[in-house]
MARRO-133228 format. One line per field, with one value per residue: x, y, z of N, C-alpha, C in turn; chain; residue number from 1. Coordinates in steps of 0.1 Angstrom, whole numbers, plus 5000, padded with zeros to 4 digits. Each point is the difference from the previous one (the first is absolute). Layout:
# residues N
nxx (X:...)
nyy (Y:...)
nzz (Z:...)
caxx (X:...)
cayy (Y:...)
cazz (Z:...)
cxx (X:...)
cyy (Y:...)
czz (Z:...)
kette (A:...)
nr (NUM:...)
This chain:
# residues 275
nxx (4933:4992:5001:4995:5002:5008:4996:4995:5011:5008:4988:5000:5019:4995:4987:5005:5008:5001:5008:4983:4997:5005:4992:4991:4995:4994:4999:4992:5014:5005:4997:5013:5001:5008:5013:5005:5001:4996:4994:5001:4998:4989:4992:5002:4998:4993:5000:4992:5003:5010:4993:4995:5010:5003:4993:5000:5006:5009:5009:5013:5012:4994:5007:5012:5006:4996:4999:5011:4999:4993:5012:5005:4998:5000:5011:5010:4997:5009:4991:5003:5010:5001:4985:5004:5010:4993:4986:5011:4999:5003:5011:4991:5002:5009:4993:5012:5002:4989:5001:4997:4988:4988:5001:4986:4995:5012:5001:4990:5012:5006:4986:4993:5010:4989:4992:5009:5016:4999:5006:4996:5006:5021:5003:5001:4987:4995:5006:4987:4997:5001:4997:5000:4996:5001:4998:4992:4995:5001:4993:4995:4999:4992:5010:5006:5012:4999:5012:5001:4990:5005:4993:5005:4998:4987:4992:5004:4990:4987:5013:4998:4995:5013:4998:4988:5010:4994:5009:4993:4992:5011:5006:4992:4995:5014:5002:4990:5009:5013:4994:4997:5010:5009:4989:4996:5016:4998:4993:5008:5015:5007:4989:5000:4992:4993:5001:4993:4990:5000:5000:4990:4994:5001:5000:4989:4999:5010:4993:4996:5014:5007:4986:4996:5013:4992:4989:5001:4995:4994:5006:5005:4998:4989:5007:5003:4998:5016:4992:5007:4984:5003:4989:4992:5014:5000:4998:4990:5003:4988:5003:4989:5000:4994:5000:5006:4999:4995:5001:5003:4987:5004:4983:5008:4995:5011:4997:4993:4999:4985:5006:5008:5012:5004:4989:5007:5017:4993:4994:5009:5003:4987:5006:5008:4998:4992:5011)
nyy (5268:4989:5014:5008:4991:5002:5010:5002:4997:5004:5005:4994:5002:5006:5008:4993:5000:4990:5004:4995:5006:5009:4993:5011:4999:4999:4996:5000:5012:4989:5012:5008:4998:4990:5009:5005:5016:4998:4989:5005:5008:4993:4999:5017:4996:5011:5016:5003:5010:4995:4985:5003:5008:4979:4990:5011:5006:5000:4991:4993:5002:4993:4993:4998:4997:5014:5005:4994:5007:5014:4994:4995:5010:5003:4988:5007:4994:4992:4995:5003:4991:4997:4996:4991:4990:4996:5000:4995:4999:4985:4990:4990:4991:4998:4996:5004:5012:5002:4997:5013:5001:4997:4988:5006:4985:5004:5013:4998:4992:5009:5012:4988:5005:5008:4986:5005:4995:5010:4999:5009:4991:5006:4999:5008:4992:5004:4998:5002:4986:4999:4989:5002:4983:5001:5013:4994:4990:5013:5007:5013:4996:5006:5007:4995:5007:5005:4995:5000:5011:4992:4991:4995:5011:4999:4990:5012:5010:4995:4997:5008:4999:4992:5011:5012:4997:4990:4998:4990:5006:5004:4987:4992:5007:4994:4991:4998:5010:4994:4990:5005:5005:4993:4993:5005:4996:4990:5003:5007:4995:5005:5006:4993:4999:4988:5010:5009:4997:4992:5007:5002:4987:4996:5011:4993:4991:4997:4998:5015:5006:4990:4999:5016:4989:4991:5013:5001:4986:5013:4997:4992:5008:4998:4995:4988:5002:5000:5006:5013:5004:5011:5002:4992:5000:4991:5006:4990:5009:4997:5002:5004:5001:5013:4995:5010:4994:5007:4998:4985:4999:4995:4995:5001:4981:5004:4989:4998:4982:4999:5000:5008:4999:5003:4994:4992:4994:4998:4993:4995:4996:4998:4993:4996:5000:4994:4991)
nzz (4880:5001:5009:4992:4991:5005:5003:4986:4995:5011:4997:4984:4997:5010:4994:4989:5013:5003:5014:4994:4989:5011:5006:4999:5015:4997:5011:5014:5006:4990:5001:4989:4990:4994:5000:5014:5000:5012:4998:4991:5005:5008:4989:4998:5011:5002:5005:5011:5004:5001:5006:5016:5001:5000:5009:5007:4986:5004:4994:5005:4991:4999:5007:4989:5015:5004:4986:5001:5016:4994:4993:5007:5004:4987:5001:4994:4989:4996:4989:5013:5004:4990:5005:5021:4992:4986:5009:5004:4986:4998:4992:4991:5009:4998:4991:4996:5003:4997:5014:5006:4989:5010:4994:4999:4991:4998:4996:4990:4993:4995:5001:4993:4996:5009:5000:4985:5005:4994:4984:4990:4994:4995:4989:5006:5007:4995:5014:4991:5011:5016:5005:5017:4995:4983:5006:5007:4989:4990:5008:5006:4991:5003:5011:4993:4999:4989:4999:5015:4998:4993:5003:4985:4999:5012:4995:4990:5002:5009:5004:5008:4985:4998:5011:4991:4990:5000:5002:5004:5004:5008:4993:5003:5010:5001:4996:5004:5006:4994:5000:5016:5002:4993:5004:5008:4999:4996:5009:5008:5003:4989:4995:5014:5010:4992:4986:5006:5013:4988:4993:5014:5000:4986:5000:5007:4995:5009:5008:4999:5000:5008:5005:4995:5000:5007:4997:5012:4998:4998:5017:5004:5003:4999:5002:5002:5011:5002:5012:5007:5006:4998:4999:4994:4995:4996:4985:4996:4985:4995:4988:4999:4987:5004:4986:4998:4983:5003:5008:4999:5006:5013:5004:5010:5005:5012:4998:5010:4998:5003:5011:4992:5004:4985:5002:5016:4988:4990:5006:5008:4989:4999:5016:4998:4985:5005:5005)
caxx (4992:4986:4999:4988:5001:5009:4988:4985:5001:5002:4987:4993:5004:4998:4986:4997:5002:4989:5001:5006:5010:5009:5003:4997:4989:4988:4994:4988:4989:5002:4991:5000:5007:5014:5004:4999:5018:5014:5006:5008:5009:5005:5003:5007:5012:4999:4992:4983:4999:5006:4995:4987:5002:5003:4987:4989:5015:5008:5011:5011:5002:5009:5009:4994:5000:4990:4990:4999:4994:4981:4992:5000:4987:4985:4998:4991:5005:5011:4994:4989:5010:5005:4994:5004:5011:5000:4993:5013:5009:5009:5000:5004:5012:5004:4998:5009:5007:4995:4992:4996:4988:4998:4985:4992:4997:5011:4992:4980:5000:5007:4999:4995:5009:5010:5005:5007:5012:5004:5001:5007:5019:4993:5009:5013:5004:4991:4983:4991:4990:4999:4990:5004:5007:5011:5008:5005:5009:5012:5007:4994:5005:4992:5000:5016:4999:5010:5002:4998:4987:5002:5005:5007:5016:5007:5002:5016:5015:5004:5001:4993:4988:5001:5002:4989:4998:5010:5009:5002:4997:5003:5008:4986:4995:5008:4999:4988:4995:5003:4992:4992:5009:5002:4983:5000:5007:4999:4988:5003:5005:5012:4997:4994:5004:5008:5014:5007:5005:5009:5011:5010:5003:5015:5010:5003:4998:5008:4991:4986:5001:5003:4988:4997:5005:4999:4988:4988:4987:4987:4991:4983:5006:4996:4997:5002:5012:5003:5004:5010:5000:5009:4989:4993:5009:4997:4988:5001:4984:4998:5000:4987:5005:4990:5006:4996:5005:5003:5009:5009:4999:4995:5000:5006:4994:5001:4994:5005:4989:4996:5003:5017:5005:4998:4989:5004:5012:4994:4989:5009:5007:4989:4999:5015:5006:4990:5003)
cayy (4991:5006:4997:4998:4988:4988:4995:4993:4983:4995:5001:4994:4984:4996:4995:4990:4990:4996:4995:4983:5003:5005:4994:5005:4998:5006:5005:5000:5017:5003:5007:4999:4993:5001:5000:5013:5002:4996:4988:5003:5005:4992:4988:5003:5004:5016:5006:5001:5015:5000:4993:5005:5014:5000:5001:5011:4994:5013:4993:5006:4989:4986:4991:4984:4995:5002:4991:4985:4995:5000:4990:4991:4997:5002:4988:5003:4991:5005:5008:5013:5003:5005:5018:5014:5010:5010:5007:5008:5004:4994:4995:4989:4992:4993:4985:4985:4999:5004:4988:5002:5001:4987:4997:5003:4989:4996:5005:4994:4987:5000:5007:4993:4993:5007:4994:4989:5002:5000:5014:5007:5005:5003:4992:5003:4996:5012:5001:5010:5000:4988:4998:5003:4991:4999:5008:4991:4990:4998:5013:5010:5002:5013:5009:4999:5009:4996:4987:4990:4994:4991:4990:4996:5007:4999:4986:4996:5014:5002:4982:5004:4994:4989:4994:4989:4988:4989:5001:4985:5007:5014:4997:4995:5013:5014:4994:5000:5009:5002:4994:5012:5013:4995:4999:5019:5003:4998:5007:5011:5003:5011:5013:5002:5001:4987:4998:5005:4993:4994:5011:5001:4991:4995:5009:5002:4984:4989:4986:5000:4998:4982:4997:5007:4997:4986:5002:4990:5002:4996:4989:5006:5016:5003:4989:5002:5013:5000:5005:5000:5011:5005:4996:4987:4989:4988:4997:4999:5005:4999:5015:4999:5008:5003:5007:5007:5001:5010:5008:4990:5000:4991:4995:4990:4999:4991:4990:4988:4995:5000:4984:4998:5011:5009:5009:5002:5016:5011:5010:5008:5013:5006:5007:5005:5009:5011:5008)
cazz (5010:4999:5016:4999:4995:5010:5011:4999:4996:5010:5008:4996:5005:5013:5004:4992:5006:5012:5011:5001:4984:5007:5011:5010:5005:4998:5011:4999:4994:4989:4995:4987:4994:5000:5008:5001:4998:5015:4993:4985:5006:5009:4992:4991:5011:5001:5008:4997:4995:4985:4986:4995:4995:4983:4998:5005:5001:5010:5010:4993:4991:5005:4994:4995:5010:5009:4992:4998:5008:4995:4989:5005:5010:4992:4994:4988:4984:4992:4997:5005:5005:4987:4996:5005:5000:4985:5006:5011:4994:4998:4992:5007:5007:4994:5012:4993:5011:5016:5001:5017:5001:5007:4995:5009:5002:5013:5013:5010:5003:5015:5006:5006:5005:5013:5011:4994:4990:4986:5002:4987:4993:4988:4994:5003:5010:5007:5011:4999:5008:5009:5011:5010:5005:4991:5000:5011:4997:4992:5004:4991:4984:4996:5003:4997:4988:4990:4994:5012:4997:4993:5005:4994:5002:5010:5004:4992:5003:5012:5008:5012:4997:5001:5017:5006:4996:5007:4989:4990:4987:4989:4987:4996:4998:4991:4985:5002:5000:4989:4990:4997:4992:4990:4993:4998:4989:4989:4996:4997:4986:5005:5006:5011:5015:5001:4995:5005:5013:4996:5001:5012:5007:4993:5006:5013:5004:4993:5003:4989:4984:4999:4999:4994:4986:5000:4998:5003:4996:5010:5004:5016:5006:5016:5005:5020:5004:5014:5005:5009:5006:5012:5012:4994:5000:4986:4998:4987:4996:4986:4997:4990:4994:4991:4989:4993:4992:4996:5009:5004:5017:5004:5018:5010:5013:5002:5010:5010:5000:5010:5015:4999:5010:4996:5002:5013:5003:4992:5010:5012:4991:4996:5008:5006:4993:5010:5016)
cxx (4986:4990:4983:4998:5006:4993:4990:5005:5007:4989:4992:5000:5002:4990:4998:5011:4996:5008:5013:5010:5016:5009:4993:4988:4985:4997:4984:4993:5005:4985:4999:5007:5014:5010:5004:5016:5009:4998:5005:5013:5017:5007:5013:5017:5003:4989:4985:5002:5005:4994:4985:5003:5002:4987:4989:5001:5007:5011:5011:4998:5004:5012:4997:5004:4984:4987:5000:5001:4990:4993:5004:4992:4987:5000:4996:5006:5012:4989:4994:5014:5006:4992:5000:5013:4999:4990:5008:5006:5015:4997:4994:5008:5005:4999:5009:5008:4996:4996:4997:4986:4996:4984:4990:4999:5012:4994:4993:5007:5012:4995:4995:5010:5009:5007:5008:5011:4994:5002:5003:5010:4993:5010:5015:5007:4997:4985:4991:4990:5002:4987:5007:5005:5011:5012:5005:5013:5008:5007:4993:5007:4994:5011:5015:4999:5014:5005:4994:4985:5001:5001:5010:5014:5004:5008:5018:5009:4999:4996:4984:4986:4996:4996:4984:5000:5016:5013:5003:4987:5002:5003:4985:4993:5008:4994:4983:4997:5010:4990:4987:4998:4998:4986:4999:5004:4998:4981:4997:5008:5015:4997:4989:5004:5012:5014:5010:5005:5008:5016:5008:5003:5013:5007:5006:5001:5005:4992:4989:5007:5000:4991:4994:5006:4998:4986:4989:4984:4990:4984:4989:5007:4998:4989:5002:5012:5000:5008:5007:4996:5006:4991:4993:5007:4999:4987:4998:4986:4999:4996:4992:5003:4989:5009:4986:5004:4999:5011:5012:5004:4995:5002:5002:4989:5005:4995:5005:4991:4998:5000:5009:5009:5004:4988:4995:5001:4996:4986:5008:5009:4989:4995:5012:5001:4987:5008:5010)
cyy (5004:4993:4991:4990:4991:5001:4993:4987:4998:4998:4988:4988:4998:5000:4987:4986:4998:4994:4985:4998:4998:4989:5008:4997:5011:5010:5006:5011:5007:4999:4997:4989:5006:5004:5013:5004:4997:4987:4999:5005:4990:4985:5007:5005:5011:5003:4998:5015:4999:5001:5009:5012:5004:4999:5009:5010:5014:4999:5005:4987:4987:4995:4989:4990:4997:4994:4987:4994:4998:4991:4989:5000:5001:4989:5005:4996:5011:5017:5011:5005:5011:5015:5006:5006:5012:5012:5009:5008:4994:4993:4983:4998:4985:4985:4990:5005:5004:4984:5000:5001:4986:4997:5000:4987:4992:5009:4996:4986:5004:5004:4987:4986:5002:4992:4987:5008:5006:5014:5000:5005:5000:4994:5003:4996:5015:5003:5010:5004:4989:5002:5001:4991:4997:5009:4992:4992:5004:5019:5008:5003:5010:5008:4997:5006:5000:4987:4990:4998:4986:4988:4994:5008:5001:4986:4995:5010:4999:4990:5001:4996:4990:4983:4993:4986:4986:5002:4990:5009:5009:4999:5000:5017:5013:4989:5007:5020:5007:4995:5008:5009:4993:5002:5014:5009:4997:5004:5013:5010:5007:5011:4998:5000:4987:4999:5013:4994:4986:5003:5006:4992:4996:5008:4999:4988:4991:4985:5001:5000:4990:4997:5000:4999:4989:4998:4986:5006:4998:4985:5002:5011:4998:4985:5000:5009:4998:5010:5000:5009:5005:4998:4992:4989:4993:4998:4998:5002:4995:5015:4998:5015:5005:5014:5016:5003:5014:5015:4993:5005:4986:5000:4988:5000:4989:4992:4986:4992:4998:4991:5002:5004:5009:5011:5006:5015:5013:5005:5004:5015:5012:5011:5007:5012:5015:5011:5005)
czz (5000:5012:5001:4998:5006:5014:4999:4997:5015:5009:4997:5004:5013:5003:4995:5006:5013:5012:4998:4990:5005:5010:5013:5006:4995:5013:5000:4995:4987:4991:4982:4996:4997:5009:5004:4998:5005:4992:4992:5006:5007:4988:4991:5011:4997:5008:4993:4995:4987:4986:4997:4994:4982:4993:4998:4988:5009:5002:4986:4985:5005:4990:4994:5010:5003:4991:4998:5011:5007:4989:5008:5018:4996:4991:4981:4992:4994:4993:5005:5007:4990:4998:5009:5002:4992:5008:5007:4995:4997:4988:5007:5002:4985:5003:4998:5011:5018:5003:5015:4999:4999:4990:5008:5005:5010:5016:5008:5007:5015:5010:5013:5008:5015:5009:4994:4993:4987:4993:4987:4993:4986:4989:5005:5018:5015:5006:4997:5007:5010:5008:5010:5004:4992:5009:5016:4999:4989:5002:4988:4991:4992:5002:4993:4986:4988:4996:5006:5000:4992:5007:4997:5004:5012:5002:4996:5008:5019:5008:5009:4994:4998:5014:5001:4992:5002:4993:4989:4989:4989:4988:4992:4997:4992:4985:5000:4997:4987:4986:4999:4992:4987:4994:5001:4990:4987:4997:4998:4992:5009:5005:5014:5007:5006:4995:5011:5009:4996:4998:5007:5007:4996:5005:5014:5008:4984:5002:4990:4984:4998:4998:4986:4987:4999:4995:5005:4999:5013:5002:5008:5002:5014:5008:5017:5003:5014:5006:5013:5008:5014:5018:4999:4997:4986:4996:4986:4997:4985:4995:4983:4992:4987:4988:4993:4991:4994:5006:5007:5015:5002:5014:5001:5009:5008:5012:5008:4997:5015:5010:5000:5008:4992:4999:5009:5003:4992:5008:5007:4992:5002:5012:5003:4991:5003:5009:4995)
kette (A:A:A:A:A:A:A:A:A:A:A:A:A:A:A:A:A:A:A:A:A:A:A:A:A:A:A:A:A:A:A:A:A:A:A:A:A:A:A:A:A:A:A:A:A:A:A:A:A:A:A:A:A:A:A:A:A:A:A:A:A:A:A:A:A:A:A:A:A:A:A:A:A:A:A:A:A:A:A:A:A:A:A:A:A:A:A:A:A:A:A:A:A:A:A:A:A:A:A:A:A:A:A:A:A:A:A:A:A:A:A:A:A:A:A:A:A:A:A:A:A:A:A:A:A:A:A:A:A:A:A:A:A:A:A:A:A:A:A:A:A:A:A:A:A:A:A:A:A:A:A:A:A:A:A:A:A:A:A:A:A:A:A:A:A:A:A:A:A:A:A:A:A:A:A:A:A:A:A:A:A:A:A:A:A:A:A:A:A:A:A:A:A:A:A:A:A:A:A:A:A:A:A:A:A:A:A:A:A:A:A:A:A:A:A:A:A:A:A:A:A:A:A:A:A:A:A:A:A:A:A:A:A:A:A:A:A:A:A:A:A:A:A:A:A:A:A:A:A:A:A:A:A:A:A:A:A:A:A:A:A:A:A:A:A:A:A:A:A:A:A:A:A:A:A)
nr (1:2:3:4:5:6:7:8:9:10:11:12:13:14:15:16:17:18:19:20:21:22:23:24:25:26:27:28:29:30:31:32:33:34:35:36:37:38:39:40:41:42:43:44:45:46:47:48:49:50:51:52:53:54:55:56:57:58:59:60:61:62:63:64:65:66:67:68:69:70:71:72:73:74:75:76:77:78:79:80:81:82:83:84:85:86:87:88:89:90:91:92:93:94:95:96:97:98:99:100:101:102:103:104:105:106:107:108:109:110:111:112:113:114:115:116:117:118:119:120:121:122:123:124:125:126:127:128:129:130:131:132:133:134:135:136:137:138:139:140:141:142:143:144:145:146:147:148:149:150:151:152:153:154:155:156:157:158:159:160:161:162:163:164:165:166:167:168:169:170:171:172:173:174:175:176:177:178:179:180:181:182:183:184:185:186:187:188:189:190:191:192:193:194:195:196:197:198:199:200:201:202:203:204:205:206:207:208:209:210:211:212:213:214:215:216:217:218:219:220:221:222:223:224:225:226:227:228:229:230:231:232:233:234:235:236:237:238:239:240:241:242:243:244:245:246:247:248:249:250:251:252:253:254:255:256:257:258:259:260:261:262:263:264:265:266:267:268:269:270:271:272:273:274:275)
């Protein structure tokens, strides 16, 4: 591990982003540029002492956990991500099969998205990042771990994910999130993330093998969507879908047109999921 060095590129790349970069307010007695430790900090969901200890440098080894949650509060390119694991003393990360590192250009675009549904998955149906109001209206998906991080897997193996939506939709959204899969798969190949969680699905849902041997092809993916929320009640949103072809993440934004009583019910989401 080369302490020395992983401080100075942790240092560099936080003098070298800016407040707004972030989603964060500037404030009036910000003195230097960039950003201070407690924000990095605060962007990488770990302590302020922590990170500054890695920084200064003084602190223990980090994990590859705890590093690729510093590359993603420091918003940093596949590429730097890659030299501060190797600075850690790790191997890069493999990229055909990692896919939790978020493109900086998805970041800057969420960061600015606080006061709108949206959030970061990854080819395999997995929440990387929500805004406070996504986590309103579709339940903090950040925090679910192992198979069930998956949207997809939850949507076959547990009835109970199925409640925020109407039931005259479900046949429509299971064909929709198998065709998913299906496009993933065949881009990826036998050996990923995709042929795995495919794999357990067939194993474990007799509705997805049915599916899944019928190979449907992907359409609008993400078009209108109705929901069923448990405190806000019926709502329908249009859902705008930005692709990164290089890491096969994509943000979801979803939206009300405006006069609507759907637009109504989604400001009212906006306070309620406050309280």
């Amino acid at each position: 591990m080369d302490r020395a060095g992983l401080a100075a590129f942790l240092r560099t790349r936080r003098e070298a982003l800016q407040p707004e970069d972030v989603g964060l307010p500037r404030g009036r007695r910000r003195r230097t540029g960039g950003l201070r430790r407690e924000e990095v900090a605060a962007l990488a969901d770990m302590s302020a002492d922590y990170y500054s200890r890695i920084e200064q440098p003084r602190g223990p080894n980090p994990s590859e956990q705890m590093l690729a949650s510093i590359a993603r509060g420091l918003h940093l390119s596949l590429e730097q991500r890659d030299h501060l694991f190797q600075l850690a003393g790790y191997a890069a990360p493999r990229r055909v099969r990692r896919s939790d590192h978020i493109n900086p250009g998805l970041m800057r675009i969420l960061d600015r998205l606080e006061d709108t549904p949206a959030q970061v998955v990854n080819q395999v149906g997995e929440t990387l990042r929500q805004t406070p109001l996504a986590v309103a209206l579709l339940g903090e998906e950040t925090a679910l771990t192992g198979r069930a991080k998956s949207a997809h897997y939850r949507w076959f193996t547990d009835p109970a994910s199925r409640t925020l939506y109407p039931e005259s939709d479900h046949a429509r959204q299971s064909q929709l999130l198998v065709a998913d899969l299906w496009g993933a798969y065949a881009r990826d190949g036998k050996d990923s993330l995709v042929a795995d969680l495919v794999e357990a699905l067939r194993a474990e849902s007799a509705d997805f093998s049915l599916r899944w041997n019928e190979h449907p092809v992907l359409g609008p993916y993400c078009g209108p969507k109705r929901f069923l929320h448990p405190k806000v009640g019926p709502l329908e949103l249009h859902c705008q879908t930005l692709v990164d072809p290089d890491q096969s993440q994509r943000l979801l934004v979803f939206t009300a047109e405006p006069g609507t009583e759907d637009y109504a019910t989604l400001e009212l989401l906006s306070v309620v999921g406050q309280t």
